[in-house]
N, C-alpha and C positions, 0 to 999 in steps of 0.2 A: 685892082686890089685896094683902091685906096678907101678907107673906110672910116672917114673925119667921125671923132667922138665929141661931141658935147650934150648939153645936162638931159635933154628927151634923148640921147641915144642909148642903144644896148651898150652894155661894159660885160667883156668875158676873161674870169681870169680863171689858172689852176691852179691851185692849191697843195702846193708840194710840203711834207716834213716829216720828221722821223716819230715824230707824237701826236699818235693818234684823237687826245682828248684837245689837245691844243687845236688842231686842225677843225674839231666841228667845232668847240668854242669859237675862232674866233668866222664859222661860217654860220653862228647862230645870231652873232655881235652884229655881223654884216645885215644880214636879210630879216633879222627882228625874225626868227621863228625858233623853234626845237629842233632840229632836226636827234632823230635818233641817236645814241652814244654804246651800245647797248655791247655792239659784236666788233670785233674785226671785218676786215672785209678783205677780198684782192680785185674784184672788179670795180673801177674807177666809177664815181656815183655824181650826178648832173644835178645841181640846186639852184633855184631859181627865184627870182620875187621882187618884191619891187622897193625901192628906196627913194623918196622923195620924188616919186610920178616916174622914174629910172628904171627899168628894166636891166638885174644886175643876175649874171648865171656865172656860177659856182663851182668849177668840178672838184670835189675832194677825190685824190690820190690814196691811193694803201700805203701805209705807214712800213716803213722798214727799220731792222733791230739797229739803233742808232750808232752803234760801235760797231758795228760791221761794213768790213769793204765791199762793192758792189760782187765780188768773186764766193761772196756768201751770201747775199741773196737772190730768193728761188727765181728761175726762168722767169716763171710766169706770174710773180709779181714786176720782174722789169718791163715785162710787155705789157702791163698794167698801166705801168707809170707812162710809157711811152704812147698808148692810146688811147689814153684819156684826153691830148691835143683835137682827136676826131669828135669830141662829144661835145663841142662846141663852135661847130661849122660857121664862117670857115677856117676860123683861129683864132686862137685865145689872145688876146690884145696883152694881159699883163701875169705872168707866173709870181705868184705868194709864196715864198719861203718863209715858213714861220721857223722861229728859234725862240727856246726859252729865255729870257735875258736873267729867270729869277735863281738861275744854276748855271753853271760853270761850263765855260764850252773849249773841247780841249783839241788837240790836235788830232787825234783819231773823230772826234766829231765833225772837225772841217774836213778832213778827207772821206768821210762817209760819205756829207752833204756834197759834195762836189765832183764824187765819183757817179753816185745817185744822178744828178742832175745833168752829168758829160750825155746822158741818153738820149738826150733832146739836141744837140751838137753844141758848139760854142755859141752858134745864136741865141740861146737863152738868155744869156747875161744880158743883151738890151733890152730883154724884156721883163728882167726880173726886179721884183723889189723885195728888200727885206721886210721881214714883219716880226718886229718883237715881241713879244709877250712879259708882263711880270706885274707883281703885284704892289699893291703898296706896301705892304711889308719889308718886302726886299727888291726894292727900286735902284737903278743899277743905270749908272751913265754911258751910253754906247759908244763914247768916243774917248774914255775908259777901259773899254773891253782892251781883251788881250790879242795878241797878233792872230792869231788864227779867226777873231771874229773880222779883223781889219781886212785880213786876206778878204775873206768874201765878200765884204763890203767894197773892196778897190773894184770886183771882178765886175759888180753891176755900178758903177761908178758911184758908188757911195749913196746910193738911194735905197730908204731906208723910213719907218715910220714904225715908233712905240705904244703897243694899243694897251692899255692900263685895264685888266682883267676883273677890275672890281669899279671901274668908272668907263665902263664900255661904251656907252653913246655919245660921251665928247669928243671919241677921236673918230667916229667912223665918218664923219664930212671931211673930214680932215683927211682920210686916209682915200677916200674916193678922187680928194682933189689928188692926191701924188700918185693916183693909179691914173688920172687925166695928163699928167704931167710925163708917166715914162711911153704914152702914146705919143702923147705928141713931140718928144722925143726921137722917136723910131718915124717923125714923117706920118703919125697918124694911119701907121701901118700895123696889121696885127700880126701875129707869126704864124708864119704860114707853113701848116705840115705837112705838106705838100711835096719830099724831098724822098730823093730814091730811099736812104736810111729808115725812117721814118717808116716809109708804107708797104717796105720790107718786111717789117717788126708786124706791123698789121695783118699782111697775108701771113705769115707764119704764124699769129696767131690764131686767125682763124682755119685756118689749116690742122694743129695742134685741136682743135676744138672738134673736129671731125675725127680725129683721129684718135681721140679720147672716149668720142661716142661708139667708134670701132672696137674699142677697149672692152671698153665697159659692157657691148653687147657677146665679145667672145668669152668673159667673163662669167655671164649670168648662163649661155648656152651651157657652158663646160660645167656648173654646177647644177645645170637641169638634168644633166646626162647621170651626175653620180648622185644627186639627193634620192634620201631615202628616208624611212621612218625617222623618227628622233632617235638617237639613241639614249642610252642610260647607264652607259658603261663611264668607269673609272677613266676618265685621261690624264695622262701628265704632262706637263710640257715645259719646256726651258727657255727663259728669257735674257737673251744675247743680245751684244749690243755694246757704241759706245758710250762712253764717259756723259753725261747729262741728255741722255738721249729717251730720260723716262721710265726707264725700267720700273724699277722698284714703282713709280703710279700707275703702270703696266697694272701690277700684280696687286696692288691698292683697289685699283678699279673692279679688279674680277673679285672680287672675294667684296666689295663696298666695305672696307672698311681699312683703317690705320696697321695694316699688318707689318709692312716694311719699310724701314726707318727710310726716310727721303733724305737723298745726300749722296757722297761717293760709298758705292757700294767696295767693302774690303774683301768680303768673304760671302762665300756660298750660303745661303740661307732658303730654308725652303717651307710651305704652309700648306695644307691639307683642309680643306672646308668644303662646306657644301653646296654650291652654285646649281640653280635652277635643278634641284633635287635628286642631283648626281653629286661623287664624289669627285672634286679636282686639286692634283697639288700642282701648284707654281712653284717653282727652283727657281731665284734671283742669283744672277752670279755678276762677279766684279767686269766692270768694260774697260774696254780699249781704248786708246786717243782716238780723238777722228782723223787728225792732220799727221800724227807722225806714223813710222810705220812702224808696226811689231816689234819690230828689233829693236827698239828703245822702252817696252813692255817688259815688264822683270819678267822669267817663267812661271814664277807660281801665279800669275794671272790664267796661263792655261791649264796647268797643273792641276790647280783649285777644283776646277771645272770640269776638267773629265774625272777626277779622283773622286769628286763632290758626288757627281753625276752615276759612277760606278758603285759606290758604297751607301748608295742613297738604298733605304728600307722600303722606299714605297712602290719603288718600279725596278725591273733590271733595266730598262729601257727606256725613254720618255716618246711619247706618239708626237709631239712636235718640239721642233724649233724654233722659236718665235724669235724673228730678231727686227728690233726694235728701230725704227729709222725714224729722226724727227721730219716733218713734213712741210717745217718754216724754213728750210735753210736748204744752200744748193748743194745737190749730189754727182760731182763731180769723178772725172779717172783718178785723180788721187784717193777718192773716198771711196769709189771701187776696189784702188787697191789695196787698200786697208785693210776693207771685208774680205777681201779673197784670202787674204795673212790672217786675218782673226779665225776664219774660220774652213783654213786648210789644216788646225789639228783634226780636224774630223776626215774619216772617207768623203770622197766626190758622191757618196751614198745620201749624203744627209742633206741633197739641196731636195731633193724627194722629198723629205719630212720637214720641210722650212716655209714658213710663212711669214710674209713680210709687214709688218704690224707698223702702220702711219702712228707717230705720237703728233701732240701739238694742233689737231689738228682743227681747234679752235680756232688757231688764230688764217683758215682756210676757209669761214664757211659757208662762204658765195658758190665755192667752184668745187666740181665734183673730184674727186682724187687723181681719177683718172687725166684729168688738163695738167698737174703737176708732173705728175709721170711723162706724160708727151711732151710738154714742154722742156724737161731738163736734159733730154738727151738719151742720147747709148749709154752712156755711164751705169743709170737710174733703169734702162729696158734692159738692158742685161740684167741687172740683178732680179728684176719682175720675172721675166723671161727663164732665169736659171732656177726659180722656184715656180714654173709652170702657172705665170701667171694668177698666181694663190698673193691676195694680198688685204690689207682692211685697215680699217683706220680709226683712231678713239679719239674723241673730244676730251682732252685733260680736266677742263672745268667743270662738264657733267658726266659725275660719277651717281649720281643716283641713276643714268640712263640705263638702267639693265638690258637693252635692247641690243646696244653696240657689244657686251657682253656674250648675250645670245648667238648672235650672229657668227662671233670668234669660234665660239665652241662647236655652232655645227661648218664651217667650212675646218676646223677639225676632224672633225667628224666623217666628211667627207673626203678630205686628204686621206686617212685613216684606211676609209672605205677601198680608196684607189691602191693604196702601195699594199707590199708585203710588207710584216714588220719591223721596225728598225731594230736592224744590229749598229751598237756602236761600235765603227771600228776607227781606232783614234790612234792618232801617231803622236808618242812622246814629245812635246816640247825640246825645243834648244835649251840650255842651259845659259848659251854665250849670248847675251845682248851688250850690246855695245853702249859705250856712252855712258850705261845706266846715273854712276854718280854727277857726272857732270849735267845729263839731263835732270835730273833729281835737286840741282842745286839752281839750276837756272829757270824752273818752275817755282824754284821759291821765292827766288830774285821778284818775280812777273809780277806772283800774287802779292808780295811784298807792295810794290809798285803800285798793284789793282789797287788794293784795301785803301790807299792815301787817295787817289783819284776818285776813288765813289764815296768814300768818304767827304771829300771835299765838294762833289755834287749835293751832296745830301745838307751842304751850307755846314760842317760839322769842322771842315778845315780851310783855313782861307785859304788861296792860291798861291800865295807868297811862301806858306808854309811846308811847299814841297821840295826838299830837298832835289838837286840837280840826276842825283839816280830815278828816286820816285820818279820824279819828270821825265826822262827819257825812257821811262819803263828799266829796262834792262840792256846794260851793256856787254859787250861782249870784251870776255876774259882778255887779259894782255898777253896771254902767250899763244892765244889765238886770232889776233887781228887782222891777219891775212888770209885768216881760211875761209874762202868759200862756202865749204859745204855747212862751216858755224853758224854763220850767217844767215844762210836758209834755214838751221834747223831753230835758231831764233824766232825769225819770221812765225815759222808753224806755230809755236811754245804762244807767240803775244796771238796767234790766234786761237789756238785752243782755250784760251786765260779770257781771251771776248768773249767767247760764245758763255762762260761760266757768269763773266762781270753782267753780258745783257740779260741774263735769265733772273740774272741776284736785284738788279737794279730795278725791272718787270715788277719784282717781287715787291719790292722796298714801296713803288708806288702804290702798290693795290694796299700795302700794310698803312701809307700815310694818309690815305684817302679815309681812311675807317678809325684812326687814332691820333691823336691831338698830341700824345705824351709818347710817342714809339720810337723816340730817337736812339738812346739807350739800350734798347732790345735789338733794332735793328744793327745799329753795329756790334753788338753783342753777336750776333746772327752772323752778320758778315765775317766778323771774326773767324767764330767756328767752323763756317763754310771753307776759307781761307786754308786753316790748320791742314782740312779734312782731306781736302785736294792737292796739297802741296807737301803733305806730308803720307797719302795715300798708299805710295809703292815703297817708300822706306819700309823692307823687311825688318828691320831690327828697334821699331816702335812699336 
């Protein structure tokens, strides 16, 4: 195994972080080339080339939502992360953690980056170096940084190099010397992925890859058996689903155009247009938590929806139910059990008329749907499974694709074909949900919390300026300190508040990329977002 580095030898390192543009920049800084920037990805990608007569190979990793704990992101991005070590036989000498230095890095980012990285075992840390990033604008001293960057620095012992984003060719001799330095370190050994764990994660993913392809062909058979002409008939269909999980661009994308407002949906709204020269209405109605369960749902979230759904003029009945799953994030038994509560006002009649509609699925577009689905587990097959298999998937960013459109309408079409018609048969809502106010008040607390924290990333608040609440997010009430079950429903509450903060902040980039003067707007934006969601289930606003 012994594999001495010096200057004519190969140098293999991986390329871990949670931001994605940072990641090829600085593999573009490295190898003097372009490499593409264009898509997501989730299969781990091999770069190569040469640096002062050096043969230097690159694997960039799939980037994950920075604020999330490994227990939200998808299967089959962690098997990503974990076998990208194989694509560089017979082991990557030095793993790159890049981190922005030019933004604020908080404790929910050290525990992303750390949970991320436990994938690889605790051998990683001798072999990891930190890699900062930042500009001259906002140049930022790392031994400065706050505890959470020290944490991760102690982990790989303090080894560490600042590549300056706008003077990129002074450091990279510099940074080849300290990627020479943690080899020789480790005894001029590379790390070897060679460990039961390790090649575990690799047959099961190639395993899942078979079993996707399995998928995917009882998929096309099952819709060979029921296609038929086109149809031209009137469909209607209803867009279910939680809380930031797409809807409303659901029903944006079929109709191409700004129909329904983007944000928390409050109330039932519905659009009639004309889609590939048939009549179609979309019924948008308000969602669910992902993480908490039902019982913390005021009842006119179901109310809404079957009332909406019965007194609607267009249809007695809708031909589907489309419920909305994003397709970046993991689908776990808790988020089974969610859906089974969301959508047990309905008869056990209506998994018959239900198709499972991937959102997000841009940020997927190496691997076919089906690998997601095998990968996550029974949680994610059962609900495939209890809608027969009927499932598809939209790219959020191309909405001019009318094709993915097409597609939706006739495996409608062919649902349609199979069942008899739907009767809604729907059971009244509870009345009694529990908690309401107090969940109600502790969602306000979070976003309270959020808005100061992304704020403060955005360079808009200094670090100092976050009061001890902001900073711990949310506490928990004093007449509750002992409770258990509070505690976890906290837990849920700061993860539901993530998945909203990584979607806003997603956002916040693509809008600073494109504007010089957006700061303003954007926390204007952030603002409103905040209000919308945290003040959502207040009946009495």
């Amino acid at each position: 195994m012994d594999d001495t580095v010096h200057k004519q030898s190969v140098m293999r390192a991986v390329v871990l972080g949670s931001k994605k543009s940072l990641k090829f920049s600085v593999i573009n800084t490295i190898l003097g080339k372009n490499v593409e920037l264009d898509k997501f990805f989730v299969n781990s990608v091999r770069n190569q080339g040469e640096v002062n007569g050096r043969k230097i190979i690159l694997i960039n990793t799939p980037s994950w939502w920075q604020v999330f704990g490994l227990q939200d992101s998808p299967e089959v991005l962690k098997h990503e992360l974990v076998c990208s070590v194989f694509l560089c036989p017979p082991g990557p000498h030095v793993f790159l953690l890049v981190i922005d230095l030019s933004s604020s890095f908080t404790d929910e980012d050290r525990i992303s980056f750390e949970d991320h990285t436990s994938l690889f075992g605790e051998r990683i840390w001798s072999h990891t170096l930190l890699l900062f990033t930042q500009t001259s604008q906002k140049r930022k001293c790392v031994e400065e940084q706050g505890d959470d960057v020290q944490q991760i620095l102690r982990k790989c012992a303090g080894r560490y190099h600042v590549l300056d984003m706008e003077n990129k060719e002074n450091g990279v001799q510099e940074l080849l010397i300290k990627m020479d330095g943690v080899v020789a370190a480790n005894n001029n050994m590379y790390f070897d992925p060679c460990q039961d764990e390790l090649i575990e994660i690799l047959r099961k993913r190639d395993e899942n890859k078979t079993k996707a392809q399995a998928r995917k062909r009882m998929m096309e058979d099952q819709r060979k058996r029921l296609r038929k002409t086109r149809s031209s008939e009137e469909r209607v269909m209803v867009l279910l689903g939680w809380i930031v999980s797409g809807k409303s661009s659901v029903g944006n994308m079929i109709f191409n155009d700004d129909i329904f407002k983007i944000g928390k949906t409050k109330t039932c709204t519905s659009h009639t247009g004309d889609v590939d020269n048939r009549k179609i209405t979309v019924m948008d109605t308000p969602g669910c938590w992902k993480y908490l369960s039902a019982k913390f749902n005021p009842a006119f979230v179901r109310t809404t929806i079957l009332e909406f759904i019965k007194q609607s003029e267009c249809s007695g009945n809708p031909h589907a139910m489309i419920l909305v799953i994003p397709a970046d994030v993991a689908f776990k038994e808790e988020q089974k059990r969610v859906i089974e509560e969301y959508m047990s006002i309905f008869s056990q009649d209506v998994w018959r008329h239900t198709i499972v509609l991937f959102t997000w699925g841009d940020r997927l577009p190496d691997i076919e749907i089906e690998r997601h689905i095998e990968s996550e587990g029974e949680a994610l097959q059962w609900l495939i499974d209890k809608c027969r298999n009927r499932y598809h998937v939209f790219d959020n960013l191309d909405r001019e694709n009318g094709h993915q459109v097409t597609q939706l309408l006739q495996k409608i079409d062919e649902m349609v074909e199979e069942n008899c018609s739907f009767c809604l048969d729907a059971h009244r809502a509870s009345e009694t949900h529990l908690y309401n106010d107090l969940v109600l008040k502790l969602l306000r607390e979070e976003f309270k919390g959020r808005i100061t924290r992304v704020t403060m990333k955005m360079g808009q608040t200094e670090p100092e300026a976050l009061d001890a609440e902001s900073d711990n997010s949310m506490k928990k009430p004093p007449m509750f300190s002992d409770d258990e079950n509070l505690t976890d429903l906290i837990k849920l509450i700061k993860r539901e508040v993530s998945r909203w903060e990584a979607i806003e902040m997603d956002g916040f980039f693509k809008i600073s990329q494109n504007s010089e003067t957006c700061d303003d707007k954007v926390l204007g934006w952030l603002q409103r977002y905040s209000a919308e969601y945290s003040s959502g289930y207040d009946t009495s606003s």
